[in-house]
ZAMARGU-4260 file (C-alpha; in steps of 0.2 Angstrom, whole numbers, plus 5000, padded with zeros to 4 digits):
<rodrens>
0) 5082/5028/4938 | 5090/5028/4954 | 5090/5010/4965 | 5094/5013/4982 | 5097/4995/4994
5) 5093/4995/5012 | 5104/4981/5016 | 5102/4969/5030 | 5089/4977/5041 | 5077/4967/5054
10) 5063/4972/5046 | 5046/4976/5058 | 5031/4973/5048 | 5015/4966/5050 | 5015/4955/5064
15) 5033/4949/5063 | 5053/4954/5062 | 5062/4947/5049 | 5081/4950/5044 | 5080/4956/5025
20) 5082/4969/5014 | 5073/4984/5004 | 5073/4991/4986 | 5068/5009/4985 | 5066/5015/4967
25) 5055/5030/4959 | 5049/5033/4978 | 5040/5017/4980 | 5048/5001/4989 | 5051/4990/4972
30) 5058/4974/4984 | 5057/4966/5000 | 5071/4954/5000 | 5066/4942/5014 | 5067/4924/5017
35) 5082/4922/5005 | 5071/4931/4991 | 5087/4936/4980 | 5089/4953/4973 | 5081/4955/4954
40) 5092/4972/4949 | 5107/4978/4956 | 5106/4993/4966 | 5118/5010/4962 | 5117/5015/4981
45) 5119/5002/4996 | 5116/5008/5014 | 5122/4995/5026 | 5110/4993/5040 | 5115/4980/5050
50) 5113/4981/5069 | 5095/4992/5066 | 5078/4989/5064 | 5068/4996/5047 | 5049/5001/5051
55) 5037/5010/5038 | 5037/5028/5040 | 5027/5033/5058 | 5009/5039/5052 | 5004/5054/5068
60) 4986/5057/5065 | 4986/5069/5080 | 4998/5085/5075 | 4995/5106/5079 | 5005/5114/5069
65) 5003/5129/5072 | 5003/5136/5055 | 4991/5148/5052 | 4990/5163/5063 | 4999/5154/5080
70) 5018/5153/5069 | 5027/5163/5085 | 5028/5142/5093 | 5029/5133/5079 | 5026/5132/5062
75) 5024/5120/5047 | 5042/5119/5041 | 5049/5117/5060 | 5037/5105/5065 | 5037/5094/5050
80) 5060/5096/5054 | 5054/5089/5070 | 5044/5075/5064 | 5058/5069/5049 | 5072/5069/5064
85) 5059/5060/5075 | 5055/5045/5061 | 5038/5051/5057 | 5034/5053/5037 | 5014/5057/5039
90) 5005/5069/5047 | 4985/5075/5051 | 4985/5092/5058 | 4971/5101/5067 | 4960/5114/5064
95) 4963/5124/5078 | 4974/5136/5070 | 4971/5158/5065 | 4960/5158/5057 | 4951/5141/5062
100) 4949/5126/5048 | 4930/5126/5050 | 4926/5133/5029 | 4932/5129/5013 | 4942/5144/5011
105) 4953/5142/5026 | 4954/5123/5022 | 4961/5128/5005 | 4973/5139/5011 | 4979/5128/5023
110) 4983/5114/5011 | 4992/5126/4999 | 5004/5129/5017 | 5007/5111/5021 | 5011/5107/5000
115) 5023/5125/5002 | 5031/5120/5018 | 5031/5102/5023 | 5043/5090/5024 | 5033/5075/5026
120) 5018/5071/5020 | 5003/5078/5024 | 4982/5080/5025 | 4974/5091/5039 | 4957/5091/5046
125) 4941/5101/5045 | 4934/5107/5061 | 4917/5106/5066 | 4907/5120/5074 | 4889/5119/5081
130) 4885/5128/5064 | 4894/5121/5048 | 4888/5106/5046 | 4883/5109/5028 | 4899/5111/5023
135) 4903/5095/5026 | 4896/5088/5007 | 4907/5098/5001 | 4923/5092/5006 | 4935/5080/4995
140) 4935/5063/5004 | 4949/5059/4994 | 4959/5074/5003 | 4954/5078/5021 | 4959/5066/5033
145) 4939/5068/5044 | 4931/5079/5053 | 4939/5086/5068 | 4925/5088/5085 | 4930/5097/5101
150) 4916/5091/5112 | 4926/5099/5126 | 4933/5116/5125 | 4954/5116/5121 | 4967/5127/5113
155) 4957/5138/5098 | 4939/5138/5106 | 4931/5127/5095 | 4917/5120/5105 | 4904/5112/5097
160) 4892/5107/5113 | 4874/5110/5108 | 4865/5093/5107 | 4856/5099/5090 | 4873/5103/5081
165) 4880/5087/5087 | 4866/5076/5080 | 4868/5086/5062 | 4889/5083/5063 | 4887/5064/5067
170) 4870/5063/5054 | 4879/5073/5042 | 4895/5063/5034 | 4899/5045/5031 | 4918/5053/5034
175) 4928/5047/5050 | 4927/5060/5065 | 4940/5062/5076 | 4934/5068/5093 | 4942/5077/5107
180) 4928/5072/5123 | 4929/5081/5138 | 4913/5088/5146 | 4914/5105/5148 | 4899/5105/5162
185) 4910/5096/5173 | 4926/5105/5168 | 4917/5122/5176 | 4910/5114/5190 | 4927/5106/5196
190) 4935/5124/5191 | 4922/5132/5205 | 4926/5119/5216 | 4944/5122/5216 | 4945/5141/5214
195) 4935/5139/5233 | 4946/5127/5239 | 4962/5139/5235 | 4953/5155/5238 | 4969/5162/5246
200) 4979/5159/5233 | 4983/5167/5219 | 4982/5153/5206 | 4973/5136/5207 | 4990/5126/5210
205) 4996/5116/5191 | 4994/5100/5199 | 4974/5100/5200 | 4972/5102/5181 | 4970/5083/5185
210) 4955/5085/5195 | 4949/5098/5185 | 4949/5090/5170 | 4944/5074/5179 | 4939/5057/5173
215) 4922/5059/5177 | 4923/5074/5162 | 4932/5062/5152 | 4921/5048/5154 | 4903/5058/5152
220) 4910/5063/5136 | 4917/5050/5128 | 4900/5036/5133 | 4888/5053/5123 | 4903/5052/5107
225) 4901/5033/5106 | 4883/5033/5109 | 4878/5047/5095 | 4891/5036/5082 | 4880/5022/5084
230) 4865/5029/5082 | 4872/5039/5067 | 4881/5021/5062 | 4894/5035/5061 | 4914/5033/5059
235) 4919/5037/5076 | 4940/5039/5082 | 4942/5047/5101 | 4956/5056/5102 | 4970/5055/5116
240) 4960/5042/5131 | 4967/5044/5146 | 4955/5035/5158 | 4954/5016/5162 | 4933/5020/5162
245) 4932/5027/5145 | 4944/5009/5141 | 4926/5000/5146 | 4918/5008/5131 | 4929/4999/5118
250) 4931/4984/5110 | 4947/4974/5109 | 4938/4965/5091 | 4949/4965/5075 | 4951/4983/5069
255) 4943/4977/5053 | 4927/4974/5062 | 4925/4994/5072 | 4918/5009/5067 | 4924/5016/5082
260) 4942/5016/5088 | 4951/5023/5100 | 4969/5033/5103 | 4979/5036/5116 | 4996/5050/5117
265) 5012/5050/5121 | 5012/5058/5136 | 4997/5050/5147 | 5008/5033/5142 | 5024/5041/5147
270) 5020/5053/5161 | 5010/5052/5178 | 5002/5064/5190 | 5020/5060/5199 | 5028/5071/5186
275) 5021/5086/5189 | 5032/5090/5206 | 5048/5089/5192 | 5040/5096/5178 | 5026/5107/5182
280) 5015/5113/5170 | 5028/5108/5154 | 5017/5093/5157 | 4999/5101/5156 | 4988/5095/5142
285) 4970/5091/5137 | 4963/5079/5145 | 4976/5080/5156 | 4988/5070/5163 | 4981/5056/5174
290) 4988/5045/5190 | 4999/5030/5186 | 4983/5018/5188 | 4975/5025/5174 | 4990/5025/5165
295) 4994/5006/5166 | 4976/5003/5159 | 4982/5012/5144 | 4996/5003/5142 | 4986/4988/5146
300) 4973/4993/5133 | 4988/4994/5118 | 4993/4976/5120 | 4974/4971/5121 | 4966/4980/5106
305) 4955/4991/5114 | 4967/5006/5110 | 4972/5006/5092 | 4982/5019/5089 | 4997/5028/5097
310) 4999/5047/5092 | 5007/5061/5099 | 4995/5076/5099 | 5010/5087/5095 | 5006/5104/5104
315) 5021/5117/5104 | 5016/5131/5115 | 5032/5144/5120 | 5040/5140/5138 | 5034/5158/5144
320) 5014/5153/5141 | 5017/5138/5150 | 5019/5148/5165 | 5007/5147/5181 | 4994/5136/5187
325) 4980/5125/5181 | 4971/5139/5173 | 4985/5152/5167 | 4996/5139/5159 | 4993/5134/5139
330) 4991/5117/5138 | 5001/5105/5127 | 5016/5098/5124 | 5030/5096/5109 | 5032/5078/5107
335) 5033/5071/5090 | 5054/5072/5087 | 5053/5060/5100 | 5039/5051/5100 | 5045/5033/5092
340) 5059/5034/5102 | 5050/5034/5120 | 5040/5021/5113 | 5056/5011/5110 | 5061/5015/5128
345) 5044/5005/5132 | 5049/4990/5122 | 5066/4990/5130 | 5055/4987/5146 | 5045/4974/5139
350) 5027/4985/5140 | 5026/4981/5121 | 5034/4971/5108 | 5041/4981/5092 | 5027/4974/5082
355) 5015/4982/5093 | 5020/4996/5091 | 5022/4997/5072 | 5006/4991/5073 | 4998/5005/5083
360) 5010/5020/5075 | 5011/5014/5058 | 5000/5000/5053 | 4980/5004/5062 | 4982/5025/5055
365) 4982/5018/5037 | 4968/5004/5040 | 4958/5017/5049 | 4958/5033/5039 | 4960/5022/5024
370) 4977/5030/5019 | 4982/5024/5000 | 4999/5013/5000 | 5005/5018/5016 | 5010/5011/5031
375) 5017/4997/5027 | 5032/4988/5020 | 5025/4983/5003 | 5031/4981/4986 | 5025/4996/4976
380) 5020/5006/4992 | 5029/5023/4995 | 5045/5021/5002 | 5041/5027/5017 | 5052/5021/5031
385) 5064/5023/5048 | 5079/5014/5050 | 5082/5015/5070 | 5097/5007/5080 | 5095/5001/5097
390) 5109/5003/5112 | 5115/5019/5105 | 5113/5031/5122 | 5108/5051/5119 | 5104/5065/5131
395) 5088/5077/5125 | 5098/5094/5127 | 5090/5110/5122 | 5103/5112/5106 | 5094/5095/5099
400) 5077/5101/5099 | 5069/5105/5081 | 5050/5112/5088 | 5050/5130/5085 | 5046/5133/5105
405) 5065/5126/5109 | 5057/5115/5124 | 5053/5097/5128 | 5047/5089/5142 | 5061/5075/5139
410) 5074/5088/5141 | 5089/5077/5152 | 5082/5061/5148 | 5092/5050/5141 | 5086/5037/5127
415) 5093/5023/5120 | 5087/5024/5103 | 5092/5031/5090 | 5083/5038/5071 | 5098/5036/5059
420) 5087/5039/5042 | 5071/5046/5037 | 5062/5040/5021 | 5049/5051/5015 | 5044/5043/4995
425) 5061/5037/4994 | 5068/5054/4999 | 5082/5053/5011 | 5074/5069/5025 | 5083/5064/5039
430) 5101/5056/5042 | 5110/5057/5056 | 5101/5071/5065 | 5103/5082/5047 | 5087/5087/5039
435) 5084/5091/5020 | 5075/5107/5022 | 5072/5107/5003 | 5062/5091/5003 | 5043/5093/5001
440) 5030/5080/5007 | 5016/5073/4997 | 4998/5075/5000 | 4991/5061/5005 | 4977/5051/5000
445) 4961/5042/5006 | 4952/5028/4997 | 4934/5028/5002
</rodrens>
């Protein structure tokens, strides 16, 4: 069998960077040679990676594939190209797709897609409705990554708003729910407010989607999310905070210790109200993006432990539905080729240390969703891992990007990282900017 040495890395991993080396054999990581730890075997392939970094693999609990029913943006073999150029080896995707994840038969035929067509490795949610809560006891814990709640209405109208339904869905599974909180009473409201306000106008312009989809919304949401868990004792992870309030309602105690977590995107921690005169609506998403006070908190929250995960809520929509204002324009953003490389801009400007942010990209999605030998550099894990190398300027041109939608909001920005290789169970997916489009992820697994 095959040995392959990843020699002379500084490896990131758990708490600490520590210049070693790897084993990778049968897909699993069969060595970590650190602190003079000598090598048992000799290996029949060497990869000199002195000068770069090696992480685990980047586990994105937050992805939209597209694939289903919405395959003229993106679907699962160009997103999961995307993801193996960007670093990231897991992925969750959402339910939100033609026809939408919420029975058995859809979630079946969507797992047979992601084993036929991607490249990393792969679970998907199952969406709640106001109605299918019994469904729920049926599902294979050992698959499905949770259960997917829209308690405010996004891409895919899958609302689930009646207090009733709410109270089954957080009653009804000892499975983690991943919520998307946003109240859709206050969303309307505001939407009144401003269509008066611009009455002359044709469209409501892009740059209120900010106080339409306000902090207020996002805070009423998120305090009636956190409050049902607890009643429920449910598993509760909030999707995408972008408000320093909602940051009042979590803990900063040892992930060990919560039921209910929190996540924040890469684009309320890399973009500001202050973008949207130079990027427009490329930068509209739910919840939307906030002012640059809310987005310090976030950062803040990282480094403090009331945020514990960092995600991308990849969201490929076609430049041409990304025209107009706050209420014509799709909402969402492609982001998860270059999502662990704005983080490492961050770390450059001393926001974070690279532990961090293994800790909140790689590390906390395994802990959380209780991913089986993942996420971490381990002997006898999967070999699951990104080799980076810092000071090695790139431009973001059009002919680089991998989502099917051929747009990023990073377009002509320049980063100073760069992913040299992919690991995907030992599998080599990505080097140098060339994906192996043959390669097929595995599913993954959840120990409850």
């Amino acid at each position: 069998m095959k040995r392959t040495l990843i020699h002379n890395a500084m490896i990131v991993n758990e708490g600490e960077s520590v210049r070693g080396s790897v084993v990778i054999e049968n897909g699993r990581i069969a060595e970590v040679l650190t602190y003079l730890k000598p090598l048992l075997v000799p290996c029949d392939e060497v990869i000199d990676a002195t000068g770069c970094y090696l992480l685990p693999g980047i586990i994105d609990d937050h992805v939209h594939f597209r694939d289903p029913g919405l395959t003229h943006k993106a679907d699962i073999l160009t997103e999961s190209r995307a993801a193996a150029a960007g670093g990231v080896t897991s992925i969750m995707d959402m339910p939100n797709t033609n026809p939408l994840t919420t029975t058995l038969d859809a979630l079946n035929a969507k797992s047979d897609l992601l084993n036929e067509k991607c490249i990393v490795n792969h679970s998907c949610y199952f969406g709640a409705t106001n109605n299918n809560d019994t469904e729920f006891d049926k599902l294979d814990k050992h698959r499905v990554c949770g259960i997917k709640l829209f308690m405010g209405s996004s891409t895919g109208d899958m609302l689930a708003d009646k207090m009733n339904s709410l109270l089954k869905i957080f009653n009804g599974t000892d499975m983690l729910i991943a919520a998307h909180c946003e109240n859709q009473e206050t969303i309307l409201k505001n939407i009144e407010k401003y269509k008066a306000r611009y009455k002359d106008r044709e469209e409501i312009p892009v740059r209120e989607h900010s106080n339409i989809r306000s902090v207020d919304a996002c805070y009423t949401s998120t305090h009636l999310a956190i409050r049902l868990a607890r009643l429920a004792s449910a598993r509760l992870h909030i999707l995408h905070v972008s408000t320093a309030r909602e940051l009042e309602l979590f803990s900063d105690a040892p992930l060990s210790d919560k039921l209910i977590t929190a996540e924040a995107c890469i684009g309320h921690l890399f973009f500001t109200t202050a973008d949207y005169k130079r990027l427009g609506a490329r930068i509209k998403c739910n919840p939307s993006i906030k002012r640059n006070y809310e987005q310090s908190a976030l950062r803040s929250a990282i480094n403090t432990g009331q945020i514990d995960v960092i995600a991308t809520d990849h969201a490929p929509h076609l430049l041409s539905e990304k025209q107009g204002g706050a209420l014509k324009a799709m909402s969402g953003m492609p982001m998860i080729q270059f999502s662990l490389v704005s983080m490492l801009e961050l770390v450059d400007k001393e926001l974070f240390s690279m532990e961090t942010i293994v800790q909140k990209m790689c590390h906390a999605p395994a802990q959380i969703y209780g991913i089986c030998e993942r996420g971490y550099i381990r002997e006898g894990y999967h070999a699951d891992l990104v080799l980076v190398r810092p000071d090695t300027p790139w431009e973001v041109t059009t002919d680089k990007i991998l989502s099917k939608c051929g747009w990023s909001p990073f377009e002509g920005h320049t980063f100073n990282w760069k992913v040299e290789k992919t690991f995907a169970n030992g599998h080599l997916i990505c080097s140098d900017d060339v994906v192996d489009d043959t390669y097929r992820g595995e599913e993954l697994r959840f120990d409850y």
